[in-house]
Residue frames as a rotation matrix with the C-alpha (Angstrom) as fourth column:
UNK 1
0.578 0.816 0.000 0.00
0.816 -0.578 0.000 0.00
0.000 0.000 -1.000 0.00
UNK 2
-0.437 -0.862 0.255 1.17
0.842 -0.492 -0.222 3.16
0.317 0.117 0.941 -0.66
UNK 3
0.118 0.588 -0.800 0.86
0.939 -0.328 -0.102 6.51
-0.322 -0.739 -0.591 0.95
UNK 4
0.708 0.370 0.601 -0.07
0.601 -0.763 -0.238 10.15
0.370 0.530 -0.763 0.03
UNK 5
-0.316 -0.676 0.665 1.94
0.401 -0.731 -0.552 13.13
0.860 0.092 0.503 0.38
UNK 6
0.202 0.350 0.915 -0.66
-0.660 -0.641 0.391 14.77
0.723 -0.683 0.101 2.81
UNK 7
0.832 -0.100 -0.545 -0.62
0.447 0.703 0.553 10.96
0.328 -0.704 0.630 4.95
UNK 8
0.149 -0.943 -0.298 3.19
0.974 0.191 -0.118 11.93
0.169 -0.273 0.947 5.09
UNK 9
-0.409 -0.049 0.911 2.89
0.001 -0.999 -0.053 16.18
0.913 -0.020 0.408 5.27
UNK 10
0.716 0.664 0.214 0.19
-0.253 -0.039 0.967 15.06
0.651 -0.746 0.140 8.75
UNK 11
0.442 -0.687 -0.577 3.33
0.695 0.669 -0.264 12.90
0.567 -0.284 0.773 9.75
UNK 12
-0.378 -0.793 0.478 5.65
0.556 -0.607 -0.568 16.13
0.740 0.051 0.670 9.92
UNK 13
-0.569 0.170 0.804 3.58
-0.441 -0.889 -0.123 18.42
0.694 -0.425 0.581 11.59
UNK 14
0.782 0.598 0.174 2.17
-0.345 0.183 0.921 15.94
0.519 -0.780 0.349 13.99
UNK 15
0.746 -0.510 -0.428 5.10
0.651 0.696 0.304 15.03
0.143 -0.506 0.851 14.94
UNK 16
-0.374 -0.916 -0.144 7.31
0.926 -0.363 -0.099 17.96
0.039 -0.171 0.984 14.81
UNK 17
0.281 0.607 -0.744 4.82
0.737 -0.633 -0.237 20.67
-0.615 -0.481 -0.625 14.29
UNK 18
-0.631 -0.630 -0.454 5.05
-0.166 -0.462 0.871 23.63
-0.758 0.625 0.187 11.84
UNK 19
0.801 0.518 -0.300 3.88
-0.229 -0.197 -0.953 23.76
-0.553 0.832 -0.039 8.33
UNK 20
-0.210 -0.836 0.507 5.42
0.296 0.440 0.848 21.12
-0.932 0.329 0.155 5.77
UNK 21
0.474 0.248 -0.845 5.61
-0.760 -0.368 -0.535 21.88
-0.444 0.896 0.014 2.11
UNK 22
0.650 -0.530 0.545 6.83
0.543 0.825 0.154 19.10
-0.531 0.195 0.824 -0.13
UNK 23
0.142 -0.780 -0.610 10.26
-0.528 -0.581 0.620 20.08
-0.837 0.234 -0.494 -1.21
UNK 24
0.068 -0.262 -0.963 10.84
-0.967 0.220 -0.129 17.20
0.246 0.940 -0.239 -3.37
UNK 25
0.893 0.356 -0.277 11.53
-0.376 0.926 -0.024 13.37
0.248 0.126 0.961 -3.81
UNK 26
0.047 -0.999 -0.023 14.35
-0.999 -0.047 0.009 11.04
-0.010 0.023 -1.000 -3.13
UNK 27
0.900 0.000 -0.436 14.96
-0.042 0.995 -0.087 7.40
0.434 0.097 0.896 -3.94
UNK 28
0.066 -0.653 0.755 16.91
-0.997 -0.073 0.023 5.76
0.040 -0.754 -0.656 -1.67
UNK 29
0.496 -0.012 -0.868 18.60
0.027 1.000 0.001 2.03
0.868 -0.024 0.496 -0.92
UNK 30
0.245 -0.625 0.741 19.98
-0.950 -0.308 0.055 1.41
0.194 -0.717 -0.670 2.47
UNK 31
0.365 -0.205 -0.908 21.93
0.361 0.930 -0.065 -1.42
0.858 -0.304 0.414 3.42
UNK 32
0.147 -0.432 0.890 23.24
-0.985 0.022 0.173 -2.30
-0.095 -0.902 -0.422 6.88
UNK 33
-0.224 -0.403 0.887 25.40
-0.540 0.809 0.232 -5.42
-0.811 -0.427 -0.399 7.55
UNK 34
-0.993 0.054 0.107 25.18
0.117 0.626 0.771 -6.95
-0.026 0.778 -0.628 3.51
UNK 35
-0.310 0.949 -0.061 20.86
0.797 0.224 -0.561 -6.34
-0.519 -0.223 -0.825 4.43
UNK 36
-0.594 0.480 0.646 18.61
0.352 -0.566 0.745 -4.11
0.723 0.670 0.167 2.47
UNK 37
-0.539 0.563 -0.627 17.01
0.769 0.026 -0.639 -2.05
-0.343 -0.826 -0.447 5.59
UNK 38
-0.095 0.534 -0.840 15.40
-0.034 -0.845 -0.534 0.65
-0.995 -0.022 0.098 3.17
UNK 39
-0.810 -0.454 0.370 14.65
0.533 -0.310 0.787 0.57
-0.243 0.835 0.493 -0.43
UNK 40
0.259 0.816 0.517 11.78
0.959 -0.282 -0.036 3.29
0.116 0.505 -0.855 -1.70
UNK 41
0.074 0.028 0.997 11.25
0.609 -0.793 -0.023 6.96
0.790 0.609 -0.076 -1.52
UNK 42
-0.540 -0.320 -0.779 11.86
0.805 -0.467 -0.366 9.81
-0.246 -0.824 0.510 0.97
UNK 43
0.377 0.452 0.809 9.65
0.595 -0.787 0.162 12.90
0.710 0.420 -0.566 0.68
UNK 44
-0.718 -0.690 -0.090 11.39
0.679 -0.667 -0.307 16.21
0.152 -0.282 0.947 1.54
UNK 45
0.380 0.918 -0.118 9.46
0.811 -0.269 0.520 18.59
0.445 -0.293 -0.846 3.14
UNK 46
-0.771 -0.525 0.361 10.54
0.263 -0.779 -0.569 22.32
0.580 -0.344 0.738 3.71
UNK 47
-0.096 0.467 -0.879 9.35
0.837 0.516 0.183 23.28
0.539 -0.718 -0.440 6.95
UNK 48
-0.495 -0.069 0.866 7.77
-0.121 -0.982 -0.148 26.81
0.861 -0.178 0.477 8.39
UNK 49
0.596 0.257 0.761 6.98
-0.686 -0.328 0.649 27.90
0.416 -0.909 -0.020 11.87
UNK 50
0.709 -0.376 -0.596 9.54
0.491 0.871 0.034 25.45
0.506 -0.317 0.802 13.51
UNK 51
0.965 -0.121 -0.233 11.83
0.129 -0.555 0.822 26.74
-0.229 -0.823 -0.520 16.28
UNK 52
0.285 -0.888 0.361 14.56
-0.263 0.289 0.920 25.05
-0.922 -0.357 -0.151 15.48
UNK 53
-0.471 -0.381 0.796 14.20
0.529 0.600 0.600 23.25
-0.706 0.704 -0.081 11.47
UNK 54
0.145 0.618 -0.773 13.33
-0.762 -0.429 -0.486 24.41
-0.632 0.659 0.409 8.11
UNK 55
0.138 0.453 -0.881 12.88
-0.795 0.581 0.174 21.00
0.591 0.676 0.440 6.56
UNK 56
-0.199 0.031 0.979 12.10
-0.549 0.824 -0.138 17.25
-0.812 -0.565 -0.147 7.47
UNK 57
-0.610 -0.188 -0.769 12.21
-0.501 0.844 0.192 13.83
0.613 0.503 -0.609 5.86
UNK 58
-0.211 0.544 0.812 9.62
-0.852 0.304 -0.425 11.89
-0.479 -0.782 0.400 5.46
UNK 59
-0.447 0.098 -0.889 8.02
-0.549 0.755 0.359 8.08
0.706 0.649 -0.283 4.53
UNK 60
0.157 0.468 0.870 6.40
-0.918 0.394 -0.046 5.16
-0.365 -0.791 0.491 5.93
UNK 61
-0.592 -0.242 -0.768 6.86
-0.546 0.822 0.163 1.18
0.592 0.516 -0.619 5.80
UNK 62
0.405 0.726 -0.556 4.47
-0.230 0.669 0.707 -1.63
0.885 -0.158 0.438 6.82
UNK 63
-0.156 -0.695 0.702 4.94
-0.958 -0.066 -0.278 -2.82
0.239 -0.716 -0.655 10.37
UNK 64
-0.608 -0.148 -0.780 5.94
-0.728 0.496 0.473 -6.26
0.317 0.855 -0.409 10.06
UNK 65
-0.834 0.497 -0.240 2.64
0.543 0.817 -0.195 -8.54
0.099 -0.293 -0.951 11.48
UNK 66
-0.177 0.694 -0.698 0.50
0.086 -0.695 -0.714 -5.73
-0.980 -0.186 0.063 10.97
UNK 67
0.051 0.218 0.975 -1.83
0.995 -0.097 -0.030 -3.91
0.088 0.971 -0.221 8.20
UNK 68
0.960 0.110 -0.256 -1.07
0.114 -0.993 0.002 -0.69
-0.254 -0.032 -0.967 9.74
UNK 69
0.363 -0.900 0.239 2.03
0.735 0.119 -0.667 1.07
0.572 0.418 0.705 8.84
UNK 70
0.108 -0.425 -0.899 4.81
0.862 -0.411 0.298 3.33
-0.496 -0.807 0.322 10.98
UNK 71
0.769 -0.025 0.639 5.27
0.294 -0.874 -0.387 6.95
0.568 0.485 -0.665 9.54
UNK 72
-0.096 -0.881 -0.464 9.10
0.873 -0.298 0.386 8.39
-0.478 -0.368 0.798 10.17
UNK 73
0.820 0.379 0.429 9.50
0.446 -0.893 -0.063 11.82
0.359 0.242 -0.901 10.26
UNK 74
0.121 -0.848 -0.517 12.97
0.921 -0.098 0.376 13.03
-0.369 -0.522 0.769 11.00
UNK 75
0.925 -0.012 -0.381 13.97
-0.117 -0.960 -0.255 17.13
-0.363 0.280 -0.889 11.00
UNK 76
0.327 -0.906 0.270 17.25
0.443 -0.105 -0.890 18.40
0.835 0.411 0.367 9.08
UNK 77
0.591 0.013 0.807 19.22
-0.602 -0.658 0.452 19.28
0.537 -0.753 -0.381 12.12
UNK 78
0.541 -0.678 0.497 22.53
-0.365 0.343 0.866 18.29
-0.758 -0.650 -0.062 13.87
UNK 79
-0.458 -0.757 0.466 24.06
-0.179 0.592 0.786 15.11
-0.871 0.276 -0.407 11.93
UNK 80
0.009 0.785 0.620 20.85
0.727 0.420 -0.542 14.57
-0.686 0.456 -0.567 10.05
UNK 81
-0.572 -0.350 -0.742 22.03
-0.479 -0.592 0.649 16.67
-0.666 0.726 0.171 6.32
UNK 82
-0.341 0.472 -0.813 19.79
-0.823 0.269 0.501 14.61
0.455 0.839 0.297 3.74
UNK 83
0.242 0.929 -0.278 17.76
-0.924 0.309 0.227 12.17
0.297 0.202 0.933 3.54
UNK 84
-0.076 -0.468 -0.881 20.41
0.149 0.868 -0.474 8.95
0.986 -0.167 0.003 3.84
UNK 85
-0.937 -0.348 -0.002 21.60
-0.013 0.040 -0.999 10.47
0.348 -0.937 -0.042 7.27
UNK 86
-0.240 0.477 0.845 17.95
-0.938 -0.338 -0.075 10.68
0.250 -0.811 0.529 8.08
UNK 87
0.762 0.592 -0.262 16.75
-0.534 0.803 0.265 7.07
0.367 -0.062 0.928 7.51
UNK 88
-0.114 -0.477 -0.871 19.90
0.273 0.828 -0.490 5.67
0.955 -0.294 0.036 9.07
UNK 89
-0.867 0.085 0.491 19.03
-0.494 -0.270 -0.827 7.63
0.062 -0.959 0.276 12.60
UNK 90
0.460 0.800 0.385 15.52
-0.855 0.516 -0.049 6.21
-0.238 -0.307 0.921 12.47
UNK 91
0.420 0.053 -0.906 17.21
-0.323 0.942 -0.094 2.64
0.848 0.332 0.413 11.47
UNK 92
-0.625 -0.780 0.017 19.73
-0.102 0.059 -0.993 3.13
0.774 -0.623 -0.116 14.37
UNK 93
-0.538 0.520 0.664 16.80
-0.843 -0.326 -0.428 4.34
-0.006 -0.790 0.613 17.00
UNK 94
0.716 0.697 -0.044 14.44
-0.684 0.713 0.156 1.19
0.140 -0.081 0.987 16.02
UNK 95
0.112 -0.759 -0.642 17.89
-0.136 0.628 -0.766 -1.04
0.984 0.173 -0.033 16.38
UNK 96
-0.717 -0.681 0.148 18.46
-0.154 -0.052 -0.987 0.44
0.680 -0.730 -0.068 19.70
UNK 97
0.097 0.951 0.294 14.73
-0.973 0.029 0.227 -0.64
0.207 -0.309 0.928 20.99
């Protein structure tokens, strides 16, 4: 199943707050350890009224015994420069769970 732009624009601003705009697209593969832990699209999302970010990275993947799905939302900010660095902090954080 795939998801809408707005599904993923509600993501941002419920979760980080602000007003997202899609910025653009990004295809993306991540591996970790020889493993495919990401392969689809990132949606960029410049980001107004935030304190601290003017854009975030979003997407969503199935969660895996479920029909619902998880929605990551990660701001540009610190280490987190594009899209790769954002989906390996959310791979790291769900590692370290």
């Amino acid at each position: 199943m795939d998801v809408t732009v707005d599904q993923l624009q509600r993501a941002v601003e419920g979760q980080h707050g602000g007003k997202a705009k899609l910025a653009g697209v990004a295809a993306l593969r991540e591996m970790f350890q020889g493993k495919t832990v990401w392969d689809g699209t990132i949606h960029i999302f410049n980001l107004e009224g935030h304190p601290t970010a003017t854009r975030a990275y979003a997407w969503s993947s199935p969660i895996e015994g479920s029909t619902e799905r998880r929605f990551y939302a990660v701001l540009h900010l610190g280490g987190i420069m594009s899209p790769r660095d954002a989906v390996r902090a959310a791979m790291a954080a769900e590692r370290r769970k």
